[in-house]
Structure formats: structure tokens, C-alpha cells
C-alpha positions in Angstrom: -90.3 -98.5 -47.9 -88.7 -98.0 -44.7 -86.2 -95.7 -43.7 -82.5 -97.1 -42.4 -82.5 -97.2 -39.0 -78.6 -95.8 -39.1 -79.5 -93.2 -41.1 -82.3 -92.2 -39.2 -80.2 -92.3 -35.8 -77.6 -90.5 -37.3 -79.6 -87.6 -38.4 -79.9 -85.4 -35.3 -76.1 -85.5 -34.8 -74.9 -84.7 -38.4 -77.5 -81.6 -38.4 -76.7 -80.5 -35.6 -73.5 -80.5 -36.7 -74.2 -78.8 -39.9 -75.8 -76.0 -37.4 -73.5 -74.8 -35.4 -70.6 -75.1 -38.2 -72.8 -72.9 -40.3 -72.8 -70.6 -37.5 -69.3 -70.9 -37.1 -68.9 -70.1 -40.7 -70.7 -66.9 -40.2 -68.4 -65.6 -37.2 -65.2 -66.7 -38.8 -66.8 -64.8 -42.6 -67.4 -61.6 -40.0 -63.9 -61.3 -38.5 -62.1 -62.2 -42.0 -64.1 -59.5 -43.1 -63.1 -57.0 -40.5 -59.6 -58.3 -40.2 -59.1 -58.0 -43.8 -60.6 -54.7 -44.0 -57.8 -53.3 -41.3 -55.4 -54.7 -43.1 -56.2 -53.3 -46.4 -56.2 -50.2 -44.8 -53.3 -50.6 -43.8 -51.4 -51.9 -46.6 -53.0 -48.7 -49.0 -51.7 -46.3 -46.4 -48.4 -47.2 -46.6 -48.6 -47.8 -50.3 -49.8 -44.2 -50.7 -47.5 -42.4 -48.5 -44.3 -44.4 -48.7 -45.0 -46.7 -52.3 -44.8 -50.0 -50.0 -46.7 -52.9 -52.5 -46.4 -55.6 -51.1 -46.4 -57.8 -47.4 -45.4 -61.1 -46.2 -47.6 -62.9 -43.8 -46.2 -64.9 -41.3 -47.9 -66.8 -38.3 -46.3 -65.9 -34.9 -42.6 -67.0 -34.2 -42.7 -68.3 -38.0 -39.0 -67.5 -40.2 -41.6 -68.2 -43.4 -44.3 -66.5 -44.9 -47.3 -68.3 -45.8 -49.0 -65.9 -47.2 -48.7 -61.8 -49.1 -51.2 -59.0 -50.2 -50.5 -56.8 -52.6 -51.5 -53.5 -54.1 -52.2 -54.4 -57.4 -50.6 -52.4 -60.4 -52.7 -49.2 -61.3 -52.8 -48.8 -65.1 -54.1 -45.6 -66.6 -57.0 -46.2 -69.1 -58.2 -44.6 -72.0 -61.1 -42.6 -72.6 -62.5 -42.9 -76.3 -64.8 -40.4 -78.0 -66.7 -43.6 -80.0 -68.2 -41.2 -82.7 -65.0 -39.5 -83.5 -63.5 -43.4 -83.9 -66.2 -44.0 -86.3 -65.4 -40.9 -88.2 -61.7 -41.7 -88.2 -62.3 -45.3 -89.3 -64.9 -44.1 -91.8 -62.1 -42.0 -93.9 -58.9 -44.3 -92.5 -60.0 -47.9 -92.3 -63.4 -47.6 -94.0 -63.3 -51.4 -94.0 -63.8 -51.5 -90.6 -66.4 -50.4 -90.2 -69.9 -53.0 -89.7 -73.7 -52.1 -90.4 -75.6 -53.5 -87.3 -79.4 -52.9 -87.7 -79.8 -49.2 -87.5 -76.4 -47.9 -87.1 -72.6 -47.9 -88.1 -70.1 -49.1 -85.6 -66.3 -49.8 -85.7 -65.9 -53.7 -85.6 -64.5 -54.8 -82.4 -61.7 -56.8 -83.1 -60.2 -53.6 -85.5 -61.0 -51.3 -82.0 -58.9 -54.0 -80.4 -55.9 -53.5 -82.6 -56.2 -50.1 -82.8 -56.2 -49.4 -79.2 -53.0 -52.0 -78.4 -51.0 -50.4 -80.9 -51.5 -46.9 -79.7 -48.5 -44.9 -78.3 -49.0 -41.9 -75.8 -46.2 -39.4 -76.0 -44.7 -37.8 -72.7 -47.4 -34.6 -73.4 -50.3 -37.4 -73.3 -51.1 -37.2 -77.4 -52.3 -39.9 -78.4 -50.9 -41.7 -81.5 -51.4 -44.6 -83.3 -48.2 -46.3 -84.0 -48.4 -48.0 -87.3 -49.4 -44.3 -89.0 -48.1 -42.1 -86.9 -51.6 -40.4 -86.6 -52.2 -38.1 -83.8 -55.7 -39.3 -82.3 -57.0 -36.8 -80.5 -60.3 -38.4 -79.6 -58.7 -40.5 -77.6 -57.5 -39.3 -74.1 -55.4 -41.2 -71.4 -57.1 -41.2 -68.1 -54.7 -41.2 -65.3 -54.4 -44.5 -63.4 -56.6 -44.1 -60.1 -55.4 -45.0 -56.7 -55.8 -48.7 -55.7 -58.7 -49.3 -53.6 -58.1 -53.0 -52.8 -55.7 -55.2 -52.4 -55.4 -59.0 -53.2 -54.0 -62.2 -50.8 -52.0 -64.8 -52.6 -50.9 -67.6 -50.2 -47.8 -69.3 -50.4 -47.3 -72.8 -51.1 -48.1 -75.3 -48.5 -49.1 -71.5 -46.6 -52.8 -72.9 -45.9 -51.5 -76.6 -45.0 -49.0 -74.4 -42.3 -52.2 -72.9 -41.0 -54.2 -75.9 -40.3 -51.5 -77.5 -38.9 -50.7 -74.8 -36.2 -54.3 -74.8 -35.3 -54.8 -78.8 -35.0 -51.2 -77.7 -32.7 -52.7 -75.4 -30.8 -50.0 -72.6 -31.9 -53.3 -71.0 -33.1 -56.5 -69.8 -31.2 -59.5 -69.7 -33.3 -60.8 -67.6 -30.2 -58.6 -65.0 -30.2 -58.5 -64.9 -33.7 -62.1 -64.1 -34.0 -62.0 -61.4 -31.4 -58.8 -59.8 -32.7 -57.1 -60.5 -30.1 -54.1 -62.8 -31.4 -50.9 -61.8 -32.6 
């Protein structure tokens, strides 16, 4: 068997190719990372000091956004004391409650219910809705401050972007040395 003479010519070229794009690859990953980090930073400053959510990204001179990052929506969580659930369940629910080898444990699809039909009063108690039950094993956990953010673009926004850099409205260049506005 004998290799394809094409194939064979075109082998140097196409690796090379593969090279230097990887490399590429690497210095654009670098500066996205770095660029992204600063605005992050950003972003969860003003979100922490004047409630700001939300940007719109828009390349130079551009009326339309192609892209946004948010501060996602901080929920508070709960905090469940699992042994007091059992006990609860045990006397209120006693059917659901499942023997796994060597132990007792509330069945997960009843600790789902349970937990989406909790209310919390404006004190923080804890109660479960359908009885009216105070729970206090079960504490609400303040939501904690966002500590990322995520970047959603907008339609046709990454079409908008290759275009203005096949344009030249974009230097890759600049872009990778921070240096472009």
C-alpha cells in the first residue's frame, strides 16, 4: 500500500497550520481570560455598590448590542438539620420514610415536596404550607453575594463579530494586548 502523493504533499502545510492555530488558540484563551476577569470585576462592583445587573456589549461605533453579562439572581438556600427531618417525618409522614441497608432515610422525592412547599415568614420561621407546621430544623441561609457573572450573546451578535474582523473594524492585535476599545 502506498500513501497518496496529495495527501502526503499536503501534510506539512495543514500541520503546520494546525500549529500555529493552536497557538493562537492559547493567546486568544489567555486574554479572554484576563479580559473577562476585568470585566467581571467590574460588573460585581457596580452590582454591589449601585445594584447595576446587567450590561450591553457593543463593538466600537455600533448603535446595537451584540452581546450582555449579567449578575445572576442570588437566591437564599436552606440549611436542613437531616436527622430532625427524619424525626419529623418519622411521627408526620411516617410513610415516607425508606429502609436503605443500614439506616432510615426520608425518600427523596417526599424531601422534594416538602422543601417546595415551604413558606418562610418575614422573622425567617420556617413553615410548611400545606400544615401550617413551624419547622424549626430547617433554617434559611441568606443568599450570598454573586461571584460570577454569565455572557449571553445576542442574536446574529457573534456573526457581527466575525464580520467586523474579516472588515478590519476589529484588531485581533490590539485585542489580545488590551489595547482596543
Amino acid at each position: 500500500m502506498t500513501a497518496d502523493p496529495a495527501t502526503v504533499a499536503a501534510l506539512p502545510g495543514a500541520a503546520m497550520r494546525a500549529a500555529v492555530l493552536k497557538a493562537l488558540l492559547d493567546e486568544v484563551k489567555k486574554a479572554y481570560d484576563a479580559a473577562r476577569a476585568q470585566a467581571d470585576t467590574a460588573l460585581l462592583h457596580l452590582h454591589s455598590t449601585v445594584g447595576v445587573r446587567t450590561v450591553e456589549v457593543r463593538l466600537p461605533g455600533a448603535i446595537a448590542p451584540i452581546a450582555q453579562i449579567t449578575v445572576p439572581e442570588a437566591s437564599a438556600g436552606l440549611r436542613v438539620d437531616e436527622q430532625a427531618l427524619l424525626d419529623y417525618c418519622a411521627r408526620e409522614h411516617p410513610g415516607e420514610i425508606e429502609q436503605i441497608p443500614a439506616k432510615k432515610v426520608v425518600r427523596p422525592a417526599w424531601r422534594k415536596t416538602l422543601l417546595a412547599r415551604l413558606s418562610v415568614e418575614p422573622d425567617g420561621t420556617v413553615v410548611d404550607s400545606a400544615t401550617g407546621r413551624v419547622l424549626d430544623f430547617i433554617e434559611v441561609r441568606p443568599a450570598a453575594a454573586p461571584m460570577s457573572t454569565t455572557m449571553t450573546f445576542k442574536d446574529h451578535g457573534r456573526d457581527t463579530v466575525a464580520a467586523s474582523h474579516r472588515e478590519g473594524r476589529l484588531s485581533l492585535p490590539e485585542l489580545l494586548q488590551g489595547t482596543a476599545q
